[in-house]
C-alpha positions in Angstrom: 1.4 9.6 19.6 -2.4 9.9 18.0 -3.9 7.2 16.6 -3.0 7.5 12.3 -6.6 7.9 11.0 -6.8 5.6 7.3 -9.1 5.4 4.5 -10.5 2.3 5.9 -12.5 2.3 9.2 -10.7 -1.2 10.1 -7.6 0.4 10.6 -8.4 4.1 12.1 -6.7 3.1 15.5 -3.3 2.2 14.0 -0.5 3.3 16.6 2.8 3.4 16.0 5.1 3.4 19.5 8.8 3.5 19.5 10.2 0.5 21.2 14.1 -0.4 22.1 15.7 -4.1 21.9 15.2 -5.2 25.4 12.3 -2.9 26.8 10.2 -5.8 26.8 11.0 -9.0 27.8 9.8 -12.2 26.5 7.7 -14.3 26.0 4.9 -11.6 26.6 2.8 -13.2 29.6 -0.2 -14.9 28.5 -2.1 -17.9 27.5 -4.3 -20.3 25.2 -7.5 -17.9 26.6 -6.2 -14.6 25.2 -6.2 -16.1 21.8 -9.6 -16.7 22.3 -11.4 -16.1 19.3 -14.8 -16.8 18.2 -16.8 -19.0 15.6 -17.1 -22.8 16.2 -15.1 -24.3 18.7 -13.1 -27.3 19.0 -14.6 -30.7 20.0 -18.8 -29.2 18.4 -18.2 -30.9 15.2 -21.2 -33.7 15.1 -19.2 -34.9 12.0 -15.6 -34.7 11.8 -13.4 -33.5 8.1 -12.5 -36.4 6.3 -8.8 -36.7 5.2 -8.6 -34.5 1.5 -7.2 -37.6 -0.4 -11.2 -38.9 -0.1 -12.5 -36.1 -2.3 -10.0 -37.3 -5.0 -12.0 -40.8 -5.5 -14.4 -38.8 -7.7 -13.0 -35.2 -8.0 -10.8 -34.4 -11.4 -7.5 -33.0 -11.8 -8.9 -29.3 -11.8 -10.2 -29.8 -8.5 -8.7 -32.2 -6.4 -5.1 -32.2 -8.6 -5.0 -28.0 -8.3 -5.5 -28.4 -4.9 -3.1 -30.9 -4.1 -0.3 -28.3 -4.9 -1.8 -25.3 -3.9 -0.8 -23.5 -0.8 -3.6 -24.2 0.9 -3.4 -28.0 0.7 0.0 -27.3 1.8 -0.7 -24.9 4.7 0.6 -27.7 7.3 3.7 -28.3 5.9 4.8 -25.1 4.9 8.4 -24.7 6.4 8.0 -20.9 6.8 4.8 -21.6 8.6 7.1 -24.1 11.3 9.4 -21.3 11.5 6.8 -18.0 12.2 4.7 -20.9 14.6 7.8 -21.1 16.6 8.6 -17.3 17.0 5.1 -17.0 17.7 5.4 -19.1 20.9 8.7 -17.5 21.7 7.0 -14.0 21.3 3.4 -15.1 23.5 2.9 -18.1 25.6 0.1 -19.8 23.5 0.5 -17.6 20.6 1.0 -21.1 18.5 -2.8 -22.2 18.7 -4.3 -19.4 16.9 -1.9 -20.1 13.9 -2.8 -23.6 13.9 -5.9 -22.7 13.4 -5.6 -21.2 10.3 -3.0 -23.5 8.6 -4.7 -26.9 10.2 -8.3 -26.4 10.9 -8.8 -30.2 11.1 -6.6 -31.2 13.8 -7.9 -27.4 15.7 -11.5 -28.3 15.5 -11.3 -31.8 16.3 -9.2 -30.6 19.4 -5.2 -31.1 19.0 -4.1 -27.3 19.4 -3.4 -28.3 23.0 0.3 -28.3 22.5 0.5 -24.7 21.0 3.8 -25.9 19.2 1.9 -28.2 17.1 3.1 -31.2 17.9 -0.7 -32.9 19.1 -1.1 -32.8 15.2 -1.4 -36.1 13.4 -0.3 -37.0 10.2 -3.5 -36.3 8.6 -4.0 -32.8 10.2 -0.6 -31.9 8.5 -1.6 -33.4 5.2 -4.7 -31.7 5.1 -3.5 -28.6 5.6 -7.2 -26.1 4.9 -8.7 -29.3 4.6 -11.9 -29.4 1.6 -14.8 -29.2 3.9 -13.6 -26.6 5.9 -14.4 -24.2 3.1 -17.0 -26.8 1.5 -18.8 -26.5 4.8 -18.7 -22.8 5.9 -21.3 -20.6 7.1 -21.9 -16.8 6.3 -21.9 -15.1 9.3 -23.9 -12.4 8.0 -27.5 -13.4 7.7 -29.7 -12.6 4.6 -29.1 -15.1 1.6 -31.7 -17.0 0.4 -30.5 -20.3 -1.1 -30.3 -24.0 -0.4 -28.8 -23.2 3.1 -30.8 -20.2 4.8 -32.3 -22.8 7.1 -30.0 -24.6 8.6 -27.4 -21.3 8.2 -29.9 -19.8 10.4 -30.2 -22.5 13.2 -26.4 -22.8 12.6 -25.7 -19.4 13.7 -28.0 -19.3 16.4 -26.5 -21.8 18.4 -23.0 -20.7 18.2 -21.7 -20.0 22.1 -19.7 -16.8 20.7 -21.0 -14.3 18.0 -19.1 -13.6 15.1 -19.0 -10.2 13.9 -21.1 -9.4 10.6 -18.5 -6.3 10.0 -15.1 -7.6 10.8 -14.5 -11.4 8.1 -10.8 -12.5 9.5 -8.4 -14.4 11.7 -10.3 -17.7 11.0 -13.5 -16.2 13.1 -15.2 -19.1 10.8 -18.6 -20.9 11.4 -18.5 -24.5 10.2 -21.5 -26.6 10.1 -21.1 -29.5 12.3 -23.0 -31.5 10.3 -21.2 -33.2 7.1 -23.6 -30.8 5.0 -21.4 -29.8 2.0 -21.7 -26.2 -0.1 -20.5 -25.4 -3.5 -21.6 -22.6 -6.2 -24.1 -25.0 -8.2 -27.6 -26.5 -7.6 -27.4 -30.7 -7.8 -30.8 -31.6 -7.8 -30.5 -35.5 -7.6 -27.3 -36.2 -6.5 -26.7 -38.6 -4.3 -23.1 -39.0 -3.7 -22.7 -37.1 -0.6 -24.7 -34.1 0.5 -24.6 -31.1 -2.0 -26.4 -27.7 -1.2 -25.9 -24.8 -3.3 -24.8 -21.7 -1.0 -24.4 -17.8 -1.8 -21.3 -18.4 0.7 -19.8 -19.9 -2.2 -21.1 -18.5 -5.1 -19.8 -17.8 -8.5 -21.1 -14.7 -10.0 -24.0 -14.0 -7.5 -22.7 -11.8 -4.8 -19.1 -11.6 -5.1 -18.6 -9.7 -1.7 -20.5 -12.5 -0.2 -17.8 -15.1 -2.0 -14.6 -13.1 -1.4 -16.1 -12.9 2.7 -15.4 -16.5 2.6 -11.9 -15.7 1.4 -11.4 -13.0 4.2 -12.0 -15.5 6.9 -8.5 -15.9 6.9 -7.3 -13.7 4.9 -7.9 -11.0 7.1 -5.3 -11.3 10.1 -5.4 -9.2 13.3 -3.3 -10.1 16.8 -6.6 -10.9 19.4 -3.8 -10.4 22.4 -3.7 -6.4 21.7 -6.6 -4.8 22.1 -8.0 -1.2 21.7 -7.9 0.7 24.9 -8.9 4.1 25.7 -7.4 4.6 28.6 -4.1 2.4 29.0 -2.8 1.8 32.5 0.0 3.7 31.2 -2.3 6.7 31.3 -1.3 7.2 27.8 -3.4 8.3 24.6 -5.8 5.6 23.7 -3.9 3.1 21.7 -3.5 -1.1 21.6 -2.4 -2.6 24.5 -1.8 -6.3 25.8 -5.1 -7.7 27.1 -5.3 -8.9 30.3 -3.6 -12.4 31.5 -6.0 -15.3 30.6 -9.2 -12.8 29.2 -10.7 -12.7 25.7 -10.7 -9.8 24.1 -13.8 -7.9 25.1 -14.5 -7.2 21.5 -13.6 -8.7 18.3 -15.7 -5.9 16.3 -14.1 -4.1 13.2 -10.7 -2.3 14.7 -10.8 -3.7 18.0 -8.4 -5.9 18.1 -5.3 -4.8 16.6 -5.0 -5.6 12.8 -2.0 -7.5 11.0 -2.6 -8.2 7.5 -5.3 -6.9 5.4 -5.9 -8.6 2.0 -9.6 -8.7 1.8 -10.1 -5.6 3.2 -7.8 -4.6 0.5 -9.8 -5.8 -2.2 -13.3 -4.5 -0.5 -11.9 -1.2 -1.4 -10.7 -1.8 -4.5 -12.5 -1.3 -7.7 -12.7 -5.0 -8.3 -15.3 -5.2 -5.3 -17.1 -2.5 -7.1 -17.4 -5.0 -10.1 -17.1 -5.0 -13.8 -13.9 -4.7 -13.9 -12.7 -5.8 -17.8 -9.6 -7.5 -17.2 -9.2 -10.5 -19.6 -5.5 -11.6 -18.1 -7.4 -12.6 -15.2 -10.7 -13.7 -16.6 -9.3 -17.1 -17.4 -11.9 -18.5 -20.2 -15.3 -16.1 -19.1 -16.2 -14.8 -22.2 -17.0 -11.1 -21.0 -13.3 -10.9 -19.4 -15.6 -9.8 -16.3 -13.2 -9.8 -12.9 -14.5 -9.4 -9.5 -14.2 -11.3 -6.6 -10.7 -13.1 -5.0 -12.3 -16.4 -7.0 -12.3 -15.2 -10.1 -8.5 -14.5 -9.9 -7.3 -17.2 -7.8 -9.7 -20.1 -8.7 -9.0 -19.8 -12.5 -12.2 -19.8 -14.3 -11.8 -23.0 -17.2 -14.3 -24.9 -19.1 -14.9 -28.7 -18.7 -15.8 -31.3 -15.7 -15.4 -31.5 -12.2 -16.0 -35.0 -11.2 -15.0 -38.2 -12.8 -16.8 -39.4 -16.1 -18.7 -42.4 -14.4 -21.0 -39.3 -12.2 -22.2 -37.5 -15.2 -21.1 -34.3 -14.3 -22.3 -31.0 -15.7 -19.9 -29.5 -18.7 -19.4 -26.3 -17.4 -19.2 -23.6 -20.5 -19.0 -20.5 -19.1 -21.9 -19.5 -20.4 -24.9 -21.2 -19.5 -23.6 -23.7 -17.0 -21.3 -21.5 -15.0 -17.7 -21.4 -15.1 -15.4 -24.4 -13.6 -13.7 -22.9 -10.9 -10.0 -24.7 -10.9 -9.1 -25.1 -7.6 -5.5 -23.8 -7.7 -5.9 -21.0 -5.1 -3.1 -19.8 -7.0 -1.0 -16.1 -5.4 2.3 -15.1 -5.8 4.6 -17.4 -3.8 6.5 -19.6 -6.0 9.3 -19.5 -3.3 7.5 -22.0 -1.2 6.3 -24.6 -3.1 9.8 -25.7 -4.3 11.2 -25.5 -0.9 8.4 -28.5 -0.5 10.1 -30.0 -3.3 13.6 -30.5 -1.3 13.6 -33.8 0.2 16.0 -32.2 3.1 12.7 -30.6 4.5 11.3 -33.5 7.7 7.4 -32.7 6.2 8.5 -34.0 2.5 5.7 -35.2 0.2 7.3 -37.2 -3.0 4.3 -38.0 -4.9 2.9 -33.9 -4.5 6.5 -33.0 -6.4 4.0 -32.5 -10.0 1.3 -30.6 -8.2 4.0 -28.2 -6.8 5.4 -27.7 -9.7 2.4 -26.9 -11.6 2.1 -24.2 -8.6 5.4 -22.6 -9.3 4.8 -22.5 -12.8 1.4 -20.7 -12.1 2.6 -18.6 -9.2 4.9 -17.0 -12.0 2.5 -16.2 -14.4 0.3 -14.5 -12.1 2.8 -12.2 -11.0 3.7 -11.6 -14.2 -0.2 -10.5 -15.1 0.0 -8.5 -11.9 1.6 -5.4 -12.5 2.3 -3.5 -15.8 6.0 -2.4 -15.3 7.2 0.5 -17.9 11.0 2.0 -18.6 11.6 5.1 -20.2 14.9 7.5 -19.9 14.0 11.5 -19.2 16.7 13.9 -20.4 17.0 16.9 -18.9 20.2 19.1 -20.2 23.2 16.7 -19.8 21.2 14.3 -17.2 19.7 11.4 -17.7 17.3 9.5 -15.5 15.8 6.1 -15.8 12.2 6.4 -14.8 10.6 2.8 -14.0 6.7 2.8 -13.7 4.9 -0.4 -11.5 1.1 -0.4 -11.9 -0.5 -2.5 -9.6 -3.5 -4.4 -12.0 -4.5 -6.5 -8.8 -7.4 -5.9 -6.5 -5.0 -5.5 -2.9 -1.3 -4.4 -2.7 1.0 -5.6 -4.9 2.9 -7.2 -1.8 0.1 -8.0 0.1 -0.1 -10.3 3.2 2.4 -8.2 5.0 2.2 -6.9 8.7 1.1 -2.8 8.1 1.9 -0.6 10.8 1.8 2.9 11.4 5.5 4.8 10.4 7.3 5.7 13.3 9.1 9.3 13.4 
């Protein structure tokens, strides 16, 4: 059948094909190669990422103690994650090292994704889960800013061996500096703790498509093994088809490779990327109750410190110091962080039981701000019907983060 033409260019070559139980057998032949995807590569890190549990030396509990329970500290010992890794190597011979590169960039970049079923991770790879620096030392791929970084952004990019595309953020095509040269929202002139270099990348209230890009490295999904093909050995209509055995895709442009799960690209057509959107249950304490990018919802904006007393942090107001961006990276999945807490489970953390809990509690009350549900009976002669209204106050889908695929017939 066609291609489904969308709203959004990323997705105009969805394809929908009917498929039986047992018209295809697996695992799907392939390897490590098709999963080839590109940004920084293992073993080009000049400096390695330090375990998470260093940052907490000086970092405060809305910092390091948010993250500690958030899902993306806990991104390598998320059960479900264990579960999908090893139907993913069931599905696709190698399939496994492209998920580890999202849930444990440390142990991928530093070069234990060898064993696609993760077991080449250590101890610390799991406990990092998206380890600090990985976000704390990302590079835009699209060129332009002007900030503390433009320089060595510039040479950064340039000597990449594989070109990330400028229209296409997702599927951890990420460009980490190899240096241990650290980014954040706020000029530090004089600090002298570790490197500190204020970045557009990850801004607060500059460019908030540039900030939510960031976000979109991963949160962007597509499946590198299908790729678009205009004439399928089939001799079918041009649709996605399996790339060949032990080849990259040939391009990793927007809609070429076939998409899975489009959260930023939700919210880059919402109104929220538009910005200016008054929404005060989100706004957390900005005084203009101003919402825009994925940080501004998901790292709660609060007043107060970042860093422990004896640094002399900045107070951040909110008004003339910035915001304090609590790093809870807070969604809707309250499901998983108890799981965590149930000492049955092999990857069980006793001293994170707090932080989880903290994320539960959190979790909940962001899905309760989500939506605005209403209930009202219509009457219509001796019939009655309940008529239950769910508006979606959130910059994606209300469910987001799930596989979308063209209906089948």
């Amino acid at each position: 059948m066609p291609a489904r033409q969308t709203s959004r260019p990323l997705l105009r070559h969805q394809t929908c094909n009917r498929i039986r139980a047992g018209d295809i057998e697996l695992p799907i032949p392939s390897n490590k190669d098709n999963f080839f995807l590109p940004g920084t590569q293992p073993h080009t890190l000049v400096d390695t990422i330090p375990a998470t549990t260093s940052c907490q030396v000086c970092h405060s509990e809305p910092i390091y103690g948010a993250y500690r329970g958030s899902m993306m500290a806990q991104a390598g010992r998320d059960p479900l994650f264990w579960s999908a890794l090893a139907v993913a190597n069931n599905d696709a011979v190698g399939a496994g090292d492209y998920c580890l590169r999202c849930h444990m960039p440390k142990g991928w970049l530093e070069g234990r994704s060898d064993q696609a079923d993760g077991s080449g991770m250590l101890a610390e790879d799991i406990d990092a889960g998206v380890a600090c620096e990985v976000c704390h030392r990302m590079v835009d791929p699209v060129p332009g800013a002007q900030d503390e970084t433009t320089d060595l952004d510039i040479a950064i990019r340039a000597a990449l061996t594989s070109t990330v595309p400028i229209d296409h953020a997702g599927s951890a095509m990420i460009i980490v500096d190899p240096n241990d040269n650290r980014r954040g929202p706020f000029a530090l002139p004089g600090f002298g703790f570790h490197t500190a270099f204020q970045s557009n990348f990850q801004n607060q209230g500059i460019d908030a498509v540039a900030a939510s890009r960031l976000c979109g490295s991963c949160h962007n999904v597509d499946n590198p093994l299908l790729v678009w093909t205009e004439n399928p050995p089939n001799g079918g209509p041009a649709q996605y088809w399996p790339n060949t055995l032990g080849e990259q895709a040939p391009s990793f442009e927007s809609g070429d490779i076939f998409p899975l799960e489009r959260t930023y690209d939700e919210w880059l057509a919402s109104t929220y990327a538009q910005g200016c959107v008054f929404a005060t249950q989100f706004a957390g304490a900005k005084p203009d109750g101003i919402v825009e990018s994925c940080q501004d919802c998901h790292m709660e904006r609060q007043i107060g410190e970042g860093a422990q007393s004896f640094l002399n942090p900045t107070y951040r107001d909110c008004v003339t110091t910035g915001c304090l961006p609590a790093h809870t990276f807070i969604g809707g999945n309250a499901w998983i962080p108890e799981i965590l807490q149930d000492s049955r489970w092999r990857l069980y953390n006793e001293t994170d039981a707090p932080y989880l809990q903290e994320t539960v509690k959190s979790a909940r009350s962001l899905l309760q701000r989500a939506a605005t549900v209403t209930a009202s009976i219509e009457t219509d002669g001796n019939s009655k019907t309940a008529v239950v209204r769910v508006i979606n106050e959130t910059g994606q889908y209300y469910t987001t983060a799930t596989p979308k695929v063209a209906a089948c017939g």
